[in-house]
C-alpha positions in Angstrom: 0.0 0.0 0.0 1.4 3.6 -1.0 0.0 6.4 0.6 1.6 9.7 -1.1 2.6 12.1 1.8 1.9 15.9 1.3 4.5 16.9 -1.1 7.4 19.7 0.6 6.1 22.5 -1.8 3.0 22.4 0.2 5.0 22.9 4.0 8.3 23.7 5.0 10.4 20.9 5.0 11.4 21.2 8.9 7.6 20.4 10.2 5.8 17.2 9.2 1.9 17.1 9.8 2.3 13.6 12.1 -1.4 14.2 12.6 -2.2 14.8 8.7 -0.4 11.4 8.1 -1.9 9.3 10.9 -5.4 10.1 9.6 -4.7 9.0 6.0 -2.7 6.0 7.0 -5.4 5.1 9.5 -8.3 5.6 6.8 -6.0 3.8 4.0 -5.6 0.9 6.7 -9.6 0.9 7.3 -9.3 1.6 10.8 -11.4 3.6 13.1 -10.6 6.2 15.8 -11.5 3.2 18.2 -9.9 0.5 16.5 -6.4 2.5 16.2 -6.9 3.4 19.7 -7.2 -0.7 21.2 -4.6 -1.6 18.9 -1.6 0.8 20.0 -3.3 1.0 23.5 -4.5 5.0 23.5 -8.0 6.1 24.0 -9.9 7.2 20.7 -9.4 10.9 22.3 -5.8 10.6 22.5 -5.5 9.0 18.7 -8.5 12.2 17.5 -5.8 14.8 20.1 -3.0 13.4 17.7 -4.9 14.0 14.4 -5.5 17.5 15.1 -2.0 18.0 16.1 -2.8 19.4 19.4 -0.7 16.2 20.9 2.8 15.0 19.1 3.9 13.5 21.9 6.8 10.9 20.4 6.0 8.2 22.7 2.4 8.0 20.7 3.5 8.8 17.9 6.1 5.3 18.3 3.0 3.3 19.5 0.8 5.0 17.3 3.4 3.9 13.9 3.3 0.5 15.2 0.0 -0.2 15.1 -0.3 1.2 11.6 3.0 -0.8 10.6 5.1 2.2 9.7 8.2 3.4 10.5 8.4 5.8 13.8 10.6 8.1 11.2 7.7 8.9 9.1 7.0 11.5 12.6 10.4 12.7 12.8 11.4 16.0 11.5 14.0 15.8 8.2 
């Protein structure tokens, strides 16, 4: 499964959109707020908190790549 990622003429290269790309890989992987959340162990508000980008904690952002099956990287600034 490919999922393109916004391209860097859209946003500075520095800042990734973690929450931008957890939502389409979650949608692409057919999972729901709730679903995500049981499978990485976070509550549906936590995984939603994440989406908006009002949390980017790293530690959910590891647990929350995990459960989609994508490198931890993919939230880590270039």
């Amino acid at each position: 499964m490919t999922i393109p990622l916004p391209s860097s003429d859209s946003m500075p290269l520095q800042r990734l959109d973690a929450g931008n790309v957890v939502k389409r890989f979650r949608e692409a992987s057919g999972y729901s707020l709730e679903d995500l959340a049981v499978t990485c162990g976070l509550t549906d508000v936590e995984i939603l908190k994440i989406e908006k980008g009002e949390d980017t904690d790293s530690g959910r952002l590891k647990r929350v790549a995990a459960a989609l099956q994508i490198p931890a990287a993919t939230f880590e600034p270039l």
